[in-house]
N, CA, C and O atoms as a GROMACS GRO file, in nm:
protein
  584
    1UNK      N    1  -4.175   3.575   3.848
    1UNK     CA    2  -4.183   3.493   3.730
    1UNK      C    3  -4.238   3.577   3.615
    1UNK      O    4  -4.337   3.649   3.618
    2UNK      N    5  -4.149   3.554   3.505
    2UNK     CA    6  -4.220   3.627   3.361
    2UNK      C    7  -4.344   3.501   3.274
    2UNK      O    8  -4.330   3.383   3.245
    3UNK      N    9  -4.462   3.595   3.255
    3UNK     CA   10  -4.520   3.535   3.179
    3UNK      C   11  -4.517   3.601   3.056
    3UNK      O   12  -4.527   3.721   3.032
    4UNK      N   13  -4.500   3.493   2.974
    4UNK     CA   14  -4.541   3.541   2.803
    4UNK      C   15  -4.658   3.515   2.780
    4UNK      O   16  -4.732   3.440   2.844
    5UNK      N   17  -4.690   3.601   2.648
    5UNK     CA   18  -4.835   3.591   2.586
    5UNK      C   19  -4.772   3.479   2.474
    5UNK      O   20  -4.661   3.438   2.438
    6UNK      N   21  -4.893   3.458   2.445
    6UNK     CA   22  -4.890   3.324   2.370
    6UNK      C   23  -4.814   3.368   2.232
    6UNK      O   24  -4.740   3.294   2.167
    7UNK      N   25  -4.845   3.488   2.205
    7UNK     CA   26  -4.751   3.539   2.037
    7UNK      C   27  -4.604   3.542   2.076
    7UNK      O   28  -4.515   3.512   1.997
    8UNK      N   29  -4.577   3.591   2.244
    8UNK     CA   30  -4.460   3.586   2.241
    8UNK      C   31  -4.406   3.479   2.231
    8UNK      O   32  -4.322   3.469   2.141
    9UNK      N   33  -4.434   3.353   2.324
    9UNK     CA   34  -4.434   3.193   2.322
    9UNK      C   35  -4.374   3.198   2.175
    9UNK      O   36  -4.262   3.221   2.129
   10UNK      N   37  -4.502   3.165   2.120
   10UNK     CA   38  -4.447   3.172   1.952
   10UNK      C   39  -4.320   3.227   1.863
   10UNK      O   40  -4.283   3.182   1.755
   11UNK      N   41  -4.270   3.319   1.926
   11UNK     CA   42  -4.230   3.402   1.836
   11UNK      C   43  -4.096   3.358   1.938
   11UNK      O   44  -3.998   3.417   1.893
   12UNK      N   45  -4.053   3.268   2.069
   12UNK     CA   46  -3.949   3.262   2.094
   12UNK      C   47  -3.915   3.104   2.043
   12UNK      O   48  -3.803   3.067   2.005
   13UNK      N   49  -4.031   3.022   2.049
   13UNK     CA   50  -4.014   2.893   2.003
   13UNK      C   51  -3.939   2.907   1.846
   13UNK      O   52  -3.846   2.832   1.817
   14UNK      N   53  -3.995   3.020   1.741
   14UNK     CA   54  -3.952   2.994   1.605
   14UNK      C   55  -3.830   3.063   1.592
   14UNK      O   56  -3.755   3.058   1.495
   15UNK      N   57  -3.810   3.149   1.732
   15UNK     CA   58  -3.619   3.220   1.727
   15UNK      C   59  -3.538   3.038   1.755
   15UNK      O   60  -3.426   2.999   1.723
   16UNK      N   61  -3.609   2.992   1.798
   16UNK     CA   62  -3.527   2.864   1.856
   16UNK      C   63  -3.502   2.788   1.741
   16UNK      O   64  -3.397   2.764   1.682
   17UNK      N   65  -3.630   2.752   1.716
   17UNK     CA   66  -3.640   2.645   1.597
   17UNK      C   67  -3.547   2.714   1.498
   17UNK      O   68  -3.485   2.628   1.434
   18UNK      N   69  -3.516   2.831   1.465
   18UNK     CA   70  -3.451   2.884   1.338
   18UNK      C   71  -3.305   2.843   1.390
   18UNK      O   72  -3.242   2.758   1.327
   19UNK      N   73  -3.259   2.895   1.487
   19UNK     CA   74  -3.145   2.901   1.544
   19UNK      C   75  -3.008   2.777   1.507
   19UNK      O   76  -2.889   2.781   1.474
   20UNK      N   77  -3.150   2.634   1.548
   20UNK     CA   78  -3.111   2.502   1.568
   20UNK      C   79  -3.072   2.504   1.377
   20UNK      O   80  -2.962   2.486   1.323
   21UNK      N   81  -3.185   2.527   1.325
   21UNK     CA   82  -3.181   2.454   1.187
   21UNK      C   83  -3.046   2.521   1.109
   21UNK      O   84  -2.973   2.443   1.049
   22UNK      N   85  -3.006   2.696   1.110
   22UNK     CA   86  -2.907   2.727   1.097
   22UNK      C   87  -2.778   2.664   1.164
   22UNK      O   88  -2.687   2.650   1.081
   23UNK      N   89  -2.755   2.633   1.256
   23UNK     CA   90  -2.673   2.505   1.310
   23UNK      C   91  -2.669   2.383   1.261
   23UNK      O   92  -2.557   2.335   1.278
   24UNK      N   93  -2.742   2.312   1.207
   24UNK     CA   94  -2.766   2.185   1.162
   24UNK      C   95  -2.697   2.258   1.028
   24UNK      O   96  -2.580   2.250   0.991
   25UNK      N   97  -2.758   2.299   0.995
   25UNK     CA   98  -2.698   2.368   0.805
   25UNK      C   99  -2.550   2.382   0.838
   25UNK      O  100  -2.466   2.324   0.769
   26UNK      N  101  -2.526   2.435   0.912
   26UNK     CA  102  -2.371   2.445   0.923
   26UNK      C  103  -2.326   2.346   0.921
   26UNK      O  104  -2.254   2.320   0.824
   27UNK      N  105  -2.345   2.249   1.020
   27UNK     CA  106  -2.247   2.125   1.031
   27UNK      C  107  -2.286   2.056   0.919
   27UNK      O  108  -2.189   1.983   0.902
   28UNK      N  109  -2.366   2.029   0.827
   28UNK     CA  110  -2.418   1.985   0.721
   28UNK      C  111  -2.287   2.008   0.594
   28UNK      O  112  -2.214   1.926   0.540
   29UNK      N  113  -2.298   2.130   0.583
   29UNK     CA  114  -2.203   2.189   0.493
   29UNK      C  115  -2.095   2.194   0.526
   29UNK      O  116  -2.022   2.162   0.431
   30UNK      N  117  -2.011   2.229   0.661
   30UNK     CA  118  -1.885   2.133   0.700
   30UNK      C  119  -1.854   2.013   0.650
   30UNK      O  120  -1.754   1.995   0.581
   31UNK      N  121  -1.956   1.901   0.687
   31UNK     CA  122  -1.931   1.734   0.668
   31UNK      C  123  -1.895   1.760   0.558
   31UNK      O  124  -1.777   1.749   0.526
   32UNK      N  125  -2.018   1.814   0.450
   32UNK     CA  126  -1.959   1.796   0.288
   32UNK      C  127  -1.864   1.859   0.228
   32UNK      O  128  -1.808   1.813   0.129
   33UNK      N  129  -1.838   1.961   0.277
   33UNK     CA  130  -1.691   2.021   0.261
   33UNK      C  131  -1.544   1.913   0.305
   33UNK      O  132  -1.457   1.874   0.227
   34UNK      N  133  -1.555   1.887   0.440
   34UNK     CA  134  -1.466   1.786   0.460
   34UNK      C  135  -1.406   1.684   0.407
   34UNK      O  136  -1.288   1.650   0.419
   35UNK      N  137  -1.507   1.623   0.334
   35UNK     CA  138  -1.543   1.475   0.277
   35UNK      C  139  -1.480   1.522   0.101
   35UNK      O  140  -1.395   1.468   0.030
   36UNK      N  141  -1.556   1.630   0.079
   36UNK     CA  142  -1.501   1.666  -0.057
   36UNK      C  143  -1.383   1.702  -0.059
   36UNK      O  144  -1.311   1.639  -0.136
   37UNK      N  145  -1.327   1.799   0.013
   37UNK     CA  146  -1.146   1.796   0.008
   37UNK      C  147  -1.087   1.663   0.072
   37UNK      O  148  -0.982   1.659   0.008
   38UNK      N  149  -1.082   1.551   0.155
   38UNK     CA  150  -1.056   1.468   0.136
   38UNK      C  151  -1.072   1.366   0.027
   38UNK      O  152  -0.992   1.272   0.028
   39UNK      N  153  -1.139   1.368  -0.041
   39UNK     CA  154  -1.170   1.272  -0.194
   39UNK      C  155  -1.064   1.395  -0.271
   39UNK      O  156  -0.990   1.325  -0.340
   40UNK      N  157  -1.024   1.526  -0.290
   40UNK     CA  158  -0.961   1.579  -0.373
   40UNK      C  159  -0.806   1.546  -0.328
   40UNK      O  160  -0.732   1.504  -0.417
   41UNK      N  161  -0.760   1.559  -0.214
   41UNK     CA  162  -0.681   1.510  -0.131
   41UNK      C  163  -0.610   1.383  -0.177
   41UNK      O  164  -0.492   1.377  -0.212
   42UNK      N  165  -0.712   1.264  -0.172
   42UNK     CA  166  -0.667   1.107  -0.208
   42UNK      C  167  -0.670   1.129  -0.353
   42UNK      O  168  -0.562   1.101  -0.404
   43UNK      N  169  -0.742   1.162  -0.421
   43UNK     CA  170  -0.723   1.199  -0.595
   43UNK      C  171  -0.559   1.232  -0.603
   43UNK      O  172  -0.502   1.138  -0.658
   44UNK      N  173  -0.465   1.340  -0.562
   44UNK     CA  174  -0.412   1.435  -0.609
   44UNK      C  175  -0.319   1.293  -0.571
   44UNK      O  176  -0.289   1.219  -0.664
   45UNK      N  177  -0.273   1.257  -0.425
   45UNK     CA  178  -0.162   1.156  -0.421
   45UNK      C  179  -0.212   1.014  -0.437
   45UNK      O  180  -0.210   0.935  -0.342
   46UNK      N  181  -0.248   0.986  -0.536
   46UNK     CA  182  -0.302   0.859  -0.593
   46UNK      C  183  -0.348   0.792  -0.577
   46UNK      O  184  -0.313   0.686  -0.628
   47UNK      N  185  -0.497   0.798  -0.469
   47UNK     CA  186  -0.531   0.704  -0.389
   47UNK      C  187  -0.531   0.617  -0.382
   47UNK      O  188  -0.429   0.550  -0.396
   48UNK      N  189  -0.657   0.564  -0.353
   48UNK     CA  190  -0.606   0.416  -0.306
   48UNK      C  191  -0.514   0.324  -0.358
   48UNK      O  192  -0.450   0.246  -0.287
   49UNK      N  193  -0.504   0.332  -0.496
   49UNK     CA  194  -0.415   0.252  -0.587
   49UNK      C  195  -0.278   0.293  -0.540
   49UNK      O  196  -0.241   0.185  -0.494
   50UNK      N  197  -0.196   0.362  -0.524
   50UNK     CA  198  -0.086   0.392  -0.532
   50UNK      C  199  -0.065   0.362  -0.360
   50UNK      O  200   0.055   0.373  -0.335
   51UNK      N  201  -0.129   0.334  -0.259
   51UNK     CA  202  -0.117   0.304  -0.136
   51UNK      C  203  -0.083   0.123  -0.193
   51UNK      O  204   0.016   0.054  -0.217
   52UNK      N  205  -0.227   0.109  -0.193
   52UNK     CA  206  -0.187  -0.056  -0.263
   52UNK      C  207  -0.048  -0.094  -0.366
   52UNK      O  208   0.016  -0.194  -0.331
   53UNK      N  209  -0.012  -0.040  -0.456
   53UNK     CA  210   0.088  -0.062  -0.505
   53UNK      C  211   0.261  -0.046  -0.402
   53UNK      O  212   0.370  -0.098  -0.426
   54UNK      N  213   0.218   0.044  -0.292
   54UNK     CA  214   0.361   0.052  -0.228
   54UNK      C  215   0.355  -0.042  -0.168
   54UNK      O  216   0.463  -0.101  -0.174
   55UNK      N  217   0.234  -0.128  -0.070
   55UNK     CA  218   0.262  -0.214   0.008
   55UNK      C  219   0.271  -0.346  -0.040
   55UNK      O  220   0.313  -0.434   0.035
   56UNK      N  221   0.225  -0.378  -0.192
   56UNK     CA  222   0.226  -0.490  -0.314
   56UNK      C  223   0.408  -0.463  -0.270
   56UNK      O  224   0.448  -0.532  -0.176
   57UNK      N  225   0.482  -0.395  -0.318
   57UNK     CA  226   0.586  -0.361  -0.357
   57UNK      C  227   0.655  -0.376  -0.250
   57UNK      O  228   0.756  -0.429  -0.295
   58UNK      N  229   0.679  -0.361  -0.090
   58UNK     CA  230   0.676  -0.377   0.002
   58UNK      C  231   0.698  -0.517   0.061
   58UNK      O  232   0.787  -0.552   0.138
   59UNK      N  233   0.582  -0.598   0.001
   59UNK     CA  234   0.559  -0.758   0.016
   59UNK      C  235   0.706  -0.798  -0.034
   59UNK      O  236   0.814  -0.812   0.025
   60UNK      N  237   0.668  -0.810  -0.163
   60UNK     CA  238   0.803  -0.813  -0.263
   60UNK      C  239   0.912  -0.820  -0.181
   60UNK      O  240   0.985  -0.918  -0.166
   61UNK      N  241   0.924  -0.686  -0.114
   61UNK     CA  242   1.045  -0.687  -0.072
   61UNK      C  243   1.072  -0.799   0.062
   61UNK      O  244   1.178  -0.860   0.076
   62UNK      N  245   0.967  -0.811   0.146
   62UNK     CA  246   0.984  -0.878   0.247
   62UNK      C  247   1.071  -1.030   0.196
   62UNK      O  248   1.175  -1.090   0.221
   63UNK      N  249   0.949  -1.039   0.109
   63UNK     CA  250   0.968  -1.161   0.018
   63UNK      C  251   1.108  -1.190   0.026
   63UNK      O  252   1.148  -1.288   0.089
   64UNK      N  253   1.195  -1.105  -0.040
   64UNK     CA  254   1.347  -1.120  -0.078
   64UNK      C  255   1.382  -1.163   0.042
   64UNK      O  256   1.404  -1.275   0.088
   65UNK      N  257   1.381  -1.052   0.087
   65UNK     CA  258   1.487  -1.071   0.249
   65UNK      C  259   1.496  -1.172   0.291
   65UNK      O  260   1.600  -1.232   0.320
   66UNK      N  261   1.341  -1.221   0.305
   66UNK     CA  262   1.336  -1.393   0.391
   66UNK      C  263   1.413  -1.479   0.328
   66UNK      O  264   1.493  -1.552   0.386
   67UNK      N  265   1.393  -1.476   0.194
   67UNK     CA  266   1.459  -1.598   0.112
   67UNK      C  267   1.554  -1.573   0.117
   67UNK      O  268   1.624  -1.671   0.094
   68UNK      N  269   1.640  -1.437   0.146
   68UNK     CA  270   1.793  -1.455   0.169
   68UNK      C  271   1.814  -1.477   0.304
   68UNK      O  272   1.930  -1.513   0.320
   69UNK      N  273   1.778  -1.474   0.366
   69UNK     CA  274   1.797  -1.495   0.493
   69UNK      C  275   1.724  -1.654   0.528
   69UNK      O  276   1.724  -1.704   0.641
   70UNK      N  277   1.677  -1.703   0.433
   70UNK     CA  278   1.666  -1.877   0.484
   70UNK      C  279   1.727  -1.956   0.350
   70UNK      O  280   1.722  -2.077   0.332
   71UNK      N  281   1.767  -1.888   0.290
   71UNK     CA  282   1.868  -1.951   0.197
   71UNK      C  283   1.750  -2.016   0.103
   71UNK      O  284   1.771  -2.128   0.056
   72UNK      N  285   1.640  -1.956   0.078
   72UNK     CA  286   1.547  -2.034  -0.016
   72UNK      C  287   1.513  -1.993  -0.177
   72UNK      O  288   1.476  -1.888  -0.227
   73UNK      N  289   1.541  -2.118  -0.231
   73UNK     CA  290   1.580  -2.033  -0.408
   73UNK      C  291   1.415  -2.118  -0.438
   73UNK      O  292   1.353  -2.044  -0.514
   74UNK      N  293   1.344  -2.223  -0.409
   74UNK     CA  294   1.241  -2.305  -0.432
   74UNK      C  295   1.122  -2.212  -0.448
   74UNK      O  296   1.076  -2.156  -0.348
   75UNK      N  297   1.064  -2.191  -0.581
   75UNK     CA  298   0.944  -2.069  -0.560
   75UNK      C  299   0.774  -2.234  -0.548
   75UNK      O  300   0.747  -2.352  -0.567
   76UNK      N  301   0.734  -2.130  -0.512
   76UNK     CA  302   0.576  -2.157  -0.500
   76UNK      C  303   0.468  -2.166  -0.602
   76UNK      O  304   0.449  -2.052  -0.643
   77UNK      N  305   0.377  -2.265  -0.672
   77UNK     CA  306   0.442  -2.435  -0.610
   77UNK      C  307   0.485  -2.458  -0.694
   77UNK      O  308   0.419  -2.559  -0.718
   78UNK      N  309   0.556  -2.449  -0.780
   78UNK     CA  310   0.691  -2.532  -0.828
   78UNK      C  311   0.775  -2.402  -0.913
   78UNK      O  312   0.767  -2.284  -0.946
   79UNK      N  313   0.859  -2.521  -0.919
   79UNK     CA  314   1.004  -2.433  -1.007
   79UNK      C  315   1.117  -2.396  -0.881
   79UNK      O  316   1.117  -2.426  -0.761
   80UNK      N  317   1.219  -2.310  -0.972
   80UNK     CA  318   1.316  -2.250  -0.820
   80UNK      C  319   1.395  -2.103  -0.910
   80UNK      O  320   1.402  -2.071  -1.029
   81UNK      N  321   1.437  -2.051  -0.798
   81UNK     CA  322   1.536  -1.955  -0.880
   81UNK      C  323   1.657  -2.009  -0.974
   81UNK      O  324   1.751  -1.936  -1.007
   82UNK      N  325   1.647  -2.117  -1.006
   82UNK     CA  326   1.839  -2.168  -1.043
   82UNK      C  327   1.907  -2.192  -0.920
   82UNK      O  328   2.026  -2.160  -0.910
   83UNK      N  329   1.842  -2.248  -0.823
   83UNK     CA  330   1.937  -2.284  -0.715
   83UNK      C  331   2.032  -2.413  -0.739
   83UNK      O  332   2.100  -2.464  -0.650
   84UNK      N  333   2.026  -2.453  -0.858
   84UNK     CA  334   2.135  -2.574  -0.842
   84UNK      C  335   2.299  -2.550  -0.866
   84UNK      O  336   2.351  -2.438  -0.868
   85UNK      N  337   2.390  -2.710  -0.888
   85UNK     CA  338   2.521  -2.591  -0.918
   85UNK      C  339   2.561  -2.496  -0.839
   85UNK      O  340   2.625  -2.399  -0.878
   86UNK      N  341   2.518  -2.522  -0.690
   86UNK     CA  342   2.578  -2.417  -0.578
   86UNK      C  343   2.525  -2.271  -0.605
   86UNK      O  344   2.583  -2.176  -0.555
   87UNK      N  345   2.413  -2.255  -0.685
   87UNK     CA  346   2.350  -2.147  -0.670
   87UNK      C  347   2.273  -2.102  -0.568
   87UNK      O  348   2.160  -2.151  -0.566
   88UNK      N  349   2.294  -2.041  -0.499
   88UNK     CA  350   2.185  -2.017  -0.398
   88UNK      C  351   2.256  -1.907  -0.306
   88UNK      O  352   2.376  -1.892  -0.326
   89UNK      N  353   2.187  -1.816  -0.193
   89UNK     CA  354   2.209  -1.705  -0.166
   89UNK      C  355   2.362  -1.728  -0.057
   89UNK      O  356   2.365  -1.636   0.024
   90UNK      N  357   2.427  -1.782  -0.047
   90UNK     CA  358   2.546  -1.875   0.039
   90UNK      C  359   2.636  -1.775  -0.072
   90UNK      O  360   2.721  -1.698  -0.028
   91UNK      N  361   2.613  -1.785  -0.192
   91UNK     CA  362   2.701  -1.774  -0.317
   91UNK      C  363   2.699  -1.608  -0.332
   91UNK      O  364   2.609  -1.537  -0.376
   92UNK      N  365   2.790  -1.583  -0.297
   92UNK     CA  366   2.816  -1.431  -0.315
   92UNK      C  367   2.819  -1.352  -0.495
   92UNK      O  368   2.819  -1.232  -0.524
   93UNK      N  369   2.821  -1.431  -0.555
   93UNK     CA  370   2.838  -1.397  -0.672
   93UNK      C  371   2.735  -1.390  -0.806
   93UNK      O  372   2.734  -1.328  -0.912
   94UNK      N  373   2.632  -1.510  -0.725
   94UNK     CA  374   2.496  -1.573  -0.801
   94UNK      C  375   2.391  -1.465  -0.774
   94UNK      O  376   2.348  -1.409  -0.673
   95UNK      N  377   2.363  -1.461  -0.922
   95UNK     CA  378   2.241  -1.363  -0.958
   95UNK      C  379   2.126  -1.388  -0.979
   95UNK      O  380   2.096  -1.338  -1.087
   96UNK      N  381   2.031  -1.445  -0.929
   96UNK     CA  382   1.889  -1.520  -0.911
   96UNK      C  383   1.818  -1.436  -0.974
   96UNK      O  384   1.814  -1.316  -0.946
   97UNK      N  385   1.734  -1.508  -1.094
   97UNK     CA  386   1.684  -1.373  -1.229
   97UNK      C  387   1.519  -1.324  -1.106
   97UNK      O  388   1.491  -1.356  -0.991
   98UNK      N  389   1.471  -1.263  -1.177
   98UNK     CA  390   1.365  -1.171  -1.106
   98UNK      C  391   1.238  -1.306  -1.158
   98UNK      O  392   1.229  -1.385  -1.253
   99UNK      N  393   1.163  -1.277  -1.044
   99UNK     CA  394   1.048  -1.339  -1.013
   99UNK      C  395   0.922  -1.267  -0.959
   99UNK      O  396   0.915  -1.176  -0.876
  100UNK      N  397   0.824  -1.332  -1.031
  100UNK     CA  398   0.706  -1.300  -0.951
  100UNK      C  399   0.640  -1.306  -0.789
  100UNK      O  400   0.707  -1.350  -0.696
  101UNK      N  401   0.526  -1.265  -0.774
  101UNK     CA  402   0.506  -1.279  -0.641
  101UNK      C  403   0.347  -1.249  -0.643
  101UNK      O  404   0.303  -1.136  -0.663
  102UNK      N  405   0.312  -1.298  -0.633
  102UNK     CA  406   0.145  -1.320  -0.627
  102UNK      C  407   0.083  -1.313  -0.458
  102UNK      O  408   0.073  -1.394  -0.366
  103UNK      N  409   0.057  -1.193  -0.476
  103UNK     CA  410   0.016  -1.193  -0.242
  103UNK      C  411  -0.167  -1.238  -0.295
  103UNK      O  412  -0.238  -1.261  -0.197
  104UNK      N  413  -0.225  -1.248  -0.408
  104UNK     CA  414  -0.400  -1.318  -0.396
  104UNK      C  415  -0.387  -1.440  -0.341
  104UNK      O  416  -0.440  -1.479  -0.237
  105UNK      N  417  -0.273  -1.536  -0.456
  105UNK     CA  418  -0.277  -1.657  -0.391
  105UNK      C  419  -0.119  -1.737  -0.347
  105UNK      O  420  -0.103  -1.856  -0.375
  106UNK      N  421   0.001  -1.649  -0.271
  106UNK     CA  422   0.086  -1.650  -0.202
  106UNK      C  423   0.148  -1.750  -0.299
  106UNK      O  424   0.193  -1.853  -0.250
  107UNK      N  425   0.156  -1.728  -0.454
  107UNK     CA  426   0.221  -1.795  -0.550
  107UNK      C  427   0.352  -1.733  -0.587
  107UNK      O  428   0.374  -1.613  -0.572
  108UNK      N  429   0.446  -1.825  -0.639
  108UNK     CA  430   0.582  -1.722  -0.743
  108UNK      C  431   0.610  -1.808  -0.851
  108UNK      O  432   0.611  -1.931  -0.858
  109UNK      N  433   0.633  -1.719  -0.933
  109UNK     CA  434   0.702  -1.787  -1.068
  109UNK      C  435   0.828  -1.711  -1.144
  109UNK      O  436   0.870  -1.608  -1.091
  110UNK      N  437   0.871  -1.745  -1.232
  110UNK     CA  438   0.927  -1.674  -1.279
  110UNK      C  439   0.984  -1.606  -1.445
  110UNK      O  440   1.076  -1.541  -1.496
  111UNK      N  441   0.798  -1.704  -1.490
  111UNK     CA  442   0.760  -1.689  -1.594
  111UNK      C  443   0.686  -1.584  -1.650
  111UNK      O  444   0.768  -1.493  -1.652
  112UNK      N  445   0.578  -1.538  -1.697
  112UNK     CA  446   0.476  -1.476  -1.744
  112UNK      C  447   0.412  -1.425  -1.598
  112UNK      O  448   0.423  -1.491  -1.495
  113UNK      N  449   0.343  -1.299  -1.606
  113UNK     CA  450   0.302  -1.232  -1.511
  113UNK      C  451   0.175  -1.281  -1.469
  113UNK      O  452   0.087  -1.293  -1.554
  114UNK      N  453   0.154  -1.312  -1.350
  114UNK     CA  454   0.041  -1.407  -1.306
  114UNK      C  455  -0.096  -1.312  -1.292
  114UNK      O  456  -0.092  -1.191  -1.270
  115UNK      N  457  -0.176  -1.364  -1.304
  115UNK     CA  458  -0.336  -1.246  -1.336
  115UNK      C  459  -0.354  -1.231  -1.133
  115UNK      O  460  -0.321  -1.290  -1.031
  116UNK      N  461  -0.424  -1.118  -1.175
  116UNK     CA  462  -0.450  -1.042  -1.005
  116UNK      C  463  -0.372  -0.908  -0.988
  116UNK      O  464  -0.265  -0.870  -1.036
  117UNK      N  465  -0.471  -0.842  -0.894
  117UNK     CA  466  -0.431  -0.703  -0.887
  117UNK      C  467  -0.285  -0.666  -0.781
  117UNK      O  468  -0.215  -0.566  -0.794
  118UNK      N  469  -0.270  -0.745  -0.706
  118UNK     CA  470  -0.200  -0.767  -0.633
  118UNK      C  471  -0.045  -0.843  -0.651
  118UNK      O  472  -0.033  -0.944  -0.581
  119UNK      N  473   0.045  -0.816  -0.714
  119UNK     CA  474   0.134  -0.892  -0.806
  119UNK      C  475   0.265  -0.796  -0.830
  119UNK      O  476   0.257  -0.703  -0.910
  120UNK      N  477   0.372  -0.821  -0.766
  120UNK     CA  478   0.516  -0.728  -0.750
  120UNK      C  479   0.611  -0.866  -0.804
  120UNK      O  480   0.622  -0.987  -0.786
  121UNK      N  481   0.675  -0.738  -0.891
  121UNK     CA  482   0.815  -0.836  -0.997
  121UNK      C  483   0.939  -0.771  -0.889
  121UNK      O  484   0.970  -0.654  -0.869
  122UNK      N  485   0.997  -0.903  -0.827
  122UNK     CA  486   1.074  -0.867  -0.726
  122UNK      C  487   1.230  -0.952  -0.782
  122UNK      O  488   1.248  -1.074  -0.790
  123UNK      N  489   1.304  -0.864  -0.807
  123UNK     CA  490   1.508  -0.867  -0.859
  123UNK      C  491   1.562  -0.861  -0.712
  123UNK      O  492   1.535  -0.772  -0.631
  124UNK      N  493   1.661  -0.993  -0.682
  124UNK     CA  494   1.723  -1.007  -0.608
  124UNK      C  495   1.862  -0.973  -0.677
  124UNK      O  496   1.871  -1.029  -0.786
  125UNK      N  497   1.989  -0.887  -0.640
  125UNK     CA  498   2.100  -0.905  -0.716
  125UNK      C  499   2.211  -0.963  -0.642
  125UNK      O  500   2.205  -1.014  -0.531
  126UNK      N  501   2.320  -0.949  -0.720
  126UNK     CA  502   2.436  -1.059  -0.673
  126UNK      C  503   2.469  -0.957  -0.568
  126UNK      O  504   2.439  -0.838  -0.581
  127UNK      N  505   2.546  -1.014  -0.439
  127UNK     CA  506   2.628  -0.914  -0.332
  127UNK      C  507   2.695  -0.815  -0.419
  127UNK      O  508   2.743  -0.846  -0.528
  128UNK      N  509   2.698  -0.661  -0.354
  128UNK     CA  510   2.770  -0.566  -0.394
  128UNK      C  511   2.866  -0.561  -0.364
  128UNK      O  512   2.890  -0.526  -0.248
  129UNK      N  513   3.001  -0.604  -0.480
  129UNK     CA  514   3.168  -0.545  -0.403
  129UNK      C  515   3.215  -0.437  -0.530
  129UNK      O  516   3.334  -0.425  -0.558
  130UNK      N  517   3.122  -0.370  -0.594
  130UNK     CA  518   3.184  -0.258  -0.683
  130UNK      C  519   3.124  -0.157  -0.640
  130UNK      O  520   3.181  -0.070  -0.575
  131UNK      N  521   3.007  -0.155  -0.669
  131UNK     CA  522   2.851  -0.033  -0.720
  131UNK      C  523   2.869   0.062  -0.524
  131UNK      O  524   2.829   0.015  -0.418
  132UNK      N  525   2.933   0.183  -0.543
  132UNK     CA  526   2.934   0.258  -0.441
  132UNK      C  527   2.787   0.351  -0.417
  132UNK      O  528   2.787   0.441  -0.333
  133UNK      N  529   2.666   0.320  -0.496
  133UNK     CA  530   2.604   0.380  -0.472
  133UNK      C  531   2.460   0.288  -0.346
  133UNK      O  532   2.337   0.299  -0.347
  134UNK      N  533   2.536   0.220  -0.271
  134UNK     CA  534   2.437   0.165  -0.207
  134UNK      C  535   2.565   0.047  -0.142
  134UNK      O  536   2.658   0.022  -0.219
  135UNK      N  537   2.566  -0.012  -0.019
  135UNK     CA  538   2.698  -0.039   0.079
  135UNK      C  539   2.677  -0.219   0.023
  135UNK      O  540   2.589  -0.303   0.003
  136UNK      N  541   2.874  -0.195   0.015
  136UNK     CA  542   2.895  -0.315  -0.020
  136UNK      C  543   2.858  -0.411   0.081
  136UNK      O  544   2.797  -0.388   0.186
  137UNK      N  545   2.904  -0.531   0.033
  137UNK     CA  546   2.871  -0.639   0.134
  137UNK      C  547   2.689  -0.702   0.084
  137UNK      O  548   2.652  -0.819   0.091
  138UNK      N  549   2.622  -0.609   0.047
  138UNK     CA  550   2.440  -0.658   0.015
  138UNK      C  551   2.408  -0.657  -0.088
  138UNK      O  552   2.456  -0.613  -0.193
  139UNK      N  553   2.287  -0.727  -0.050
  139UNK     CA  554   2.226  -0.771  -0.228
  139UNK      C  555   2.132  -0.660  -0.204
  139UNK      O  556   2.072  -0.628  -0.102
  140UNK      N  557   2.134  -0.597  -0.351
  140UNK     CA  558   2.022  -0.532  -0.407
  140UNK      C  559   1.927  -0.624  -0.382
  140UNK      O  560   1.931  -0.746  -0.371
  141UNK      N  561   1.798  -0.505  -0.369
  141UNK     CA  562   1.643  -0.571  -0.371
  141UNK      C  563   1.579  -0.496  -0.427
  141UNK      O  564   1.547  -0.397  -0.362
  142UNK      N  565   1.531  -0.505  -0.564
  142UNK     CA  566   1.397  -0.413  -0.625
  142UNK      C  567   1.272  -0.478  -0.636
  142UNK      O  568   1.276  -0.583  -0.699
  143UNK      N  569   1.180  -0.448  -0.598
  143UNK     CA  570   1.046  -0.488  -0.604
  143UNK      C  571   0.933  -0.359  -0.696
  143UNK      O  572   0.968  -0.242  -0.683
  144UNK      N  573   0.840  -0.378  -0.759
  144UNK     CA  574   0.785  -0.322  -0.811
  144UNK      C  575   0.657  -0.364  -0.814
  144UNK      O  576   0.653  -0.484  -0.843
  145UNK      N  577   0.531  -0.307  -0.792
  145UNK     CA  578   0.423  -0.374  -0.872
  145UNK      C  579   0.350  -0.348  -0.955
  145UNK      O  580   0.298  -0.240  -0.982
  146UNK      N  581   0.337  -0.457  -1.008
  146UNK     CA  582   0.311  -0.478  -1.170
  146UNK      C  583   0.126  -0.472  -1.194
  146UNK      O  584   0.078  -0.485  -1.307
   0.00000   0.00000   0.00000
């Protein structure tokens, strides 16, 4: 068995203690390195806002689809797209003007832009039998948020 003298004791305890704290400093300055190029990271591709705006925009779109696919022109709570007069998505030819879409409080209109951060102006268009840049037979869907 090795015995140390007590200076040595000392003098291996503060190789230790140094050792640890240079380690701790490291991972210290990692974390904040990390954390700071991720915040430069979400800065550069638009953070959070521009995540929120695709899936605002996104909604929108769901939005459409359903209503063409349940044949619903009636927006939320009141009004409609112009579904009367055989307007309605049955009608290959009918152009249902653009409407709001409110995902705060699962409202639509198709008036004035409703307050909230959360809010996509969603254009349904008539079936395509000209426009070759996107397959006949479907309706355009643009959604945006506003």
């Amino acid at each position: 068995m090795i015995l140390l003298s007590r200076d040595s004791a000392r003098g291996a305890a503060l190789t230790v203690a140094i050792i640890v704290i240079i380690i701790v400093s490291l991972l210290a300055v990692y974390a904040f390195s990390a954390g700071f190029n991720q915040s430069l990271l979400a800065g550069r591709m638009g953070g959070v806002s521009q995540i929120q705006r695709y899936w605002t925009a996104r909604s929108g779109v769901i939005d459409a689809t359903e209503r063409i696919r349940r044949n619903v022109v009636a927006l939320n709570p009141t009004g409609s797209l112009g579904g009367g007069r055989g307007n309605n998505f049955t009608n290959a030819s009918w152009d249902p003007p653009p409407y709001y879409l409110n995902l705060d409080n699962d409202q639509t209109n198709t008036g004035s832009r409703p307050s909230g951060p959360r809010v996509a102006l969603v254009d349904i268009g008539p079936v395509n039998t000209a426009d070759s840049s996107y397959p006949r037979g479907v309706r355009k869907i643009e959604s945006t948020a506003v």
